[in-house]
Every structure is written in structure tokens, then in C-alpha cells.
C-alpha positions in Angstrom: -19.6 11.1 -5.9 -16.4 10.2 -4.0 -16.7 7.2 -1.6 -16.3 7.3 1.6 -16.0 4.8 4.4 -18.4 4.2 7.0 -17.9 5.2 10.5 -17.0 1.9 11.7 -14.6 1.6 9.8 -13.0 5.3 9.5 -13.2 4.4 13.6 -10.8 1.1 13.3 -8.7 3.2 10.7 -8.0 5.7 13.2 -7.8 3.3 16.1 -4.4 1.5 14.1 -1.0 2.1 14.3 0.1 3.7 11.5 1.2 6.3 9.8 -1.4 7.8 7.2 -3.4 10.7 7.7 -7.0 10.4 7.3 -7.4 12.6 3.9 -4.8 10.7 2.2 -6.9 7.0 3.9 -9.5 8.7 1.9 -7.6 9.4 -1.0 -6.8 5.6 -1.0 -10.2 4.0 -0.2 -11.6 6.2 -3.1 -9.3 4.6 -5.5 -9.6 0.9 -4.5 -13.1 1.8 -4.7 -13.1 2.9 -8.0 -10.4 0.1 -9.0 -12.4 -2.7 -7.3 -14.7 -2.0 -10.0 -12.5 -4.0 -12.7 -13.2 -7.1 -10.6 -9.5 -8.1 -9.5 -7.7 -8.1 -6.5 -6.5 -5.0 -4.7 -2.7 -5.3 -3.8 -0.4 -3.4 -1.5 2.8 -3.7 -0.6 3.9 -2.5 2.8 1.3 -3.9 5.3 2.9 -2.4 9.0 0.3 -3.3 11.3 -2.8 -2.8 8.7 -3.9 0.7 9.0 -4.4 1.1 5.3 -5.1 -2.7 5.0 -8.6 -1.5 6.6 -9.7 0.6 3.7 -8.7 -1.8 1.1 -10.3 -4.5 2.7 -13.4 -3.2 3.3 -13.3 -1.5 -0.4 -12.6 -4.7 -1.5 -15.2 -6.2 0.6 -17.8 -4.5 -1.1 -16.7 -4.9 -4.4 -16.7 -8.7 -3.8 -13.2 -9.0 -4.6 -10.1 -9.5 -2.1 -7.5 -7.4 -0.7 -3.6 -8.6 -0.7 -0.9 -7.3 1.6 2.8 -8.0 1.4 5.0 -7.3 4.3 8.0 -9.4 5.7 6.8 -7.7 9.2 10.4 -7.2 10.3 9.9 -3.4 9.6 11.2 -1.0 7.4 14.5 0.3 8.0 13.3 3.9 9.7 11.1 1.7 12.1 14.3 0.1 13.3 15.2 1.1 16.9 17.6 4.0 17.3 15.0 5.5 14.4 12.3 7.8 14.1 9.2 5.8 13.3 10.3 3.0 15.5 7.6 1.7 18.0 9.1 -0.9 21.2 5.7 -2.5 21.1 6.4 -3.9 17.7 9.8 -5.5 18.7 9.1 -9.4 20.1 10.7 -9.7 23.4 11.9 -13.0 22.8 13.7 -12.6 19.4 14.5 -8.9 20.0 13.2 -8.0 16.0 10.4 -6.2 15.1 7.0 -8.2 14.7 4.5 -6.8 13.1 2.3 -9.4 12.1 0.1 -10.0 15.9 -0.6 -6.5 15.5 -1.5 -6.7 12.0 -4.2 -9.5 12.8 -5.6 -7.5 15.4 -6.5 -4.8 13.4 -8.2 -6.6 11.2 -9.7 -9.0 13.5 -11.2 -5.9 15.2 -12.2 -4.5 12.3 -14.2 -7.3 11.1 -12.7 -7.4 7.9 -10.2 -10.8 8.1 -12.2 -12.5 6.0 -11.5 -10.3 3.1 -7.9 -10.1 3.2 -4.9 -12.7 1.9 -1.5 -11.5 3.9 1.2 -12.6 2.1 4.0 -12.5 4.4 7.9 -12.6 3.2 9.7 -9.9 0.8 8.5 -7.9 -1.8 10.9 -9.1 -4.5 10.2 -12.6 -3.9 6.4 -12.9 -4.2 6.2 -10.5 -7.2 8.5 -13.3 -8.7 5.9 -15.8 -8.1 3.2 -13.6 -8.7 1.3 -14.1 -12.4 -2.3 -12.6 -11.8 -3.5 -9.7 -12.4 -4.8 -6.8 -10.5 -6.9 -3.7 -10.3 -4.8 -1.9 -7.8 -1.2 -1.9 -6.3 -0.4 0.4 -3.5 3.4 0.8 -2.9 4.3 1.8 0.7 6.7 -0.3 1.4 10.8 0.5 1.5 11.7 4.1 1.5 15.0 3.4 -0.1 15.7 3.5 -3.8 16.9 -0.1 -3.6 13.6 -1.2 -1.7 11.1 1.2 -3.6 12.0 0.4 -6.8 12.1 -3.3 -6.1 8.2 -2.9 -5.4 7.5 -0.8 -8.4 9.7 -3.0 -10.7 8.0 -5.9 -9.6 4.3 -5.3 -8.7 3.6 -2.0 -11.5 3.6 -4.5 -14.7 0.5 -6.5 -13.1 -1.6 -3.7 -13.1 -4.2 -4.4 -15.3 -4.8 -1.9 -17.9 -7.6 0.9 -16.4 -5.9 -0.1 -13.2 -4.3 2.2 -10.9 -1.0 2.4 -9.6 -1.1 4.5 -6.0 2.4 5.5 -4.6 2.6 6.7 -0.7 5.1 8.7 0.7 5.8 11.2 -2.3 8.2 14.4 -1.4 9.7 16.6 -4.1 11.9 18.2 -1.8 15.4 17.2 -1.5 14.9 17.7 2.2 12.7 14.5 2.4 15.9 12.2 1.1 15.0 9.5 3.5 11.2 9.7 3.8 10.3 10.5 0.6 12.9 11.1 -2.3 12.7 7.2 -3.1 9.2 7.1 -4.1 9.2 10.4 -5.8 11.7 9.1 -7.9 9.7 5.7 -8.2 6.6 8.0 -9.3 8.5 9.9 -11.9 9.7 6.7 -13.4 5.8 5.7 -13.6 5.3 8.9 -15.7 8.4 8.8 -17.5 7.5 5.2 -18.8 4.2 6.3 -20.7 2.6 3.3 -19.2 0.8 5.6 -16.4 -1.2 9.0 -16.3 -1.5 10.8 -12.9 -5.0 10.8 -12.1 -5.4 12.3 -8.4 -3.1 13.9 -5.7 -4.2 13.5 -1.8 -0.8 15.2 0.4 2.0 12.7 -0.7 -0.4 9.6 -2.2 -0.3 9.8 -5.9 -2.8 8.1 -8.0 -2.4 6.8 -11.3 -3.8 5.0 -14.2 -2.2 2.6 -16.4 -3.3 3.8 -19.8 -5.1 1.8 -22.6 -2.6 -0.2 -24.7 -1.9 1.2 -27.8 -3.6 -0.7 -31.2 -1.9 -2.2 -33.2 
């Protein structure tokens, strides 16, 4: 049976600023659920202001491990003003640059679910240098360019521990998604193309997949 979260929390998940649509939140929680099984950490990269930071909390919550979320918080580069997804109440008056962090807190703070969650705030590149642990779930949705996108995977994929899964937002086949979504398509197909990972699910443009046993020797 696929888990599902409880009200309260599909509430707060709903109640954030953010991007996902609810079936592919569901899609996520019911991997971190089934990957907070292995006992390890449950990483993403990408934080915004913690909509999808709420489901991996509270999935890591209950598995009685703890949820990690990298961000630098100075927003993505189509959340930049003149752009699409850009929001004014992200931008701090006083500096005049996005700040996503205050909002981030608050989500989780109203959620309930601070307790649960390390943010690791600076870029993507940088911690996964630093980073030597593994763990049973990274979730990229960070960057939409190639440059950014395949940072994250090039840097956070090899600590997926093996039955882990790898979970890539913002997939788009169609040439007609270059910005969006042609980045992490390509980033997924490199996932597949490596041998390491096996596509397990697909919820609208979230990809799940698994890193595969390692071979005997």
C-alpha cells in the first residue's frame, strides 16, 4: 500500500510556496517513505522555501531518520526578477537579492516538523565536496541548467546507497521545455545511461529510480 501523508501535513504542503503539484508531492513522500526504510538520511537538493522539505521531513520523521536540504537561498536563476517563477516577497528589501531562507523556516516551523530537518545552506557543489555519508534518498530539484543540474547529480548521485533511490524533478522530453526541463531530462538519461540506476516510478515530471545492487565479484 502506497503511503500517504496525513492531512496536516498534505494541509502545510499545500499552504507553501512552491512549485510541485500535489500528485507528484505524493509521488515523492512515497519514495522517501519507502527509502527511509534503509535507515539513512533523506537528501535533497533545492530547498526554495520548503514545500517538498515537508514530505521528506515528516517521511523521515517517521522513519526515525533525518531529512537534509541544500539550497544557497539566493534562488534559482528563473526565480530571478524579470523571470517567470520570480516571487517579490522572496527578495530582502534591504539587500535587494532573493531570500529564501525566513520563508523556508516558517514552513517548517508551522509544519511542526523543524526538528527533523538539517538545512544545509550554501551551494550544491560545495557541500557534496564535503559530504562522505551515505544516504537512502537524494532528490535533485535544484538548477535547471545543464551546468547547475549536472553539478547536483555529479555530486550528490554516487552517495546513494545501493537499494537507494535517486528522484529527479522537473523532467520534460520535449525540446520545447529547454529552460524548465531539458537539463534534468538530460541529467536522468545520464542516470540510465550509467547502469548504476533502474527507473522505478514516474509521477508527471518526478522520476524515481533505484541504484541497483553491485555486481559480485
Amino acid at each position: 500500500m502506497t503511503a500517504v501523508p496525513a492531512p496536516e501535513i498534505l494541509a502545510a504542503f499545500e499552504a507553501a510556496k512552491g512549485f510541485m503539484p500535489l500528485d507528484e508531492g505524493l509521488a515523492l513522500y512515497a519514495a522517501a517513505t519507502e527509502a527511509g526504510r534503509l535507515g539513512l538520511p533523506l537528501l535533497e537538493v533545492g530547498t526554495y522555501c520548503g514545500r517538498s522539505t515537508i514530505l521528506l521531513a515528516d517521511a523521515a520523521r517517521a522513519a526515525g531518520v533525518t531529512a537534509i536540504t541544500v539550497d544557497h537561498h539566493r534562488g534559482s536563476e528563473e526565480q530571478q526578477p524579470g523571470w517567470e517563477y520570480h516571487d517579490p516577497e522572496t527578495v530582502d528589501p534591504e539587500l535587494g537579492l532573493m531570500d529564501t531562507l525566513p520563508t523556508f523556516r516558517r514552513t517548517l516551523h508551522r509544519a511542526g516538523l523543524e526538528d527533523h530537518v538539517v538545512a544545509l545552506v550554501g551551494r550544491s557543489p560545495q557541500i557534496a565536496a564535503l559530504w562522505n555519508t551515505p544516504v537512502a534518498l537524494v532528490f535533485i530539484d535544484g538548477g535547471h541548467t545543464d551546468e547547475h543540474a549536472g553539478a547536483d547529480y555529479e555530486g550528490w548521485a554516487p552517495h546513494v546507497a545501493e537499494g537507494g533511490l535517486l528522484v529527479i524533478h522537473d523532467v520534460f522530453p520535449d525540446p520545447q521545455d529547454e529552460f524548465t526541463g531539458q537539463a534534468p531530462y538530460r541529467v536522468y538519461l545520464r542516470a540510465l545511461d550509467s547502469g548504476e540506476f533502474e527507473e522505478v516510478s514516474v509521477a508527471g515530471s518526478m522520476r524515481v529510480l533505484r541504484r541497483r545492487a553491485a555486481a559480485s565479484a
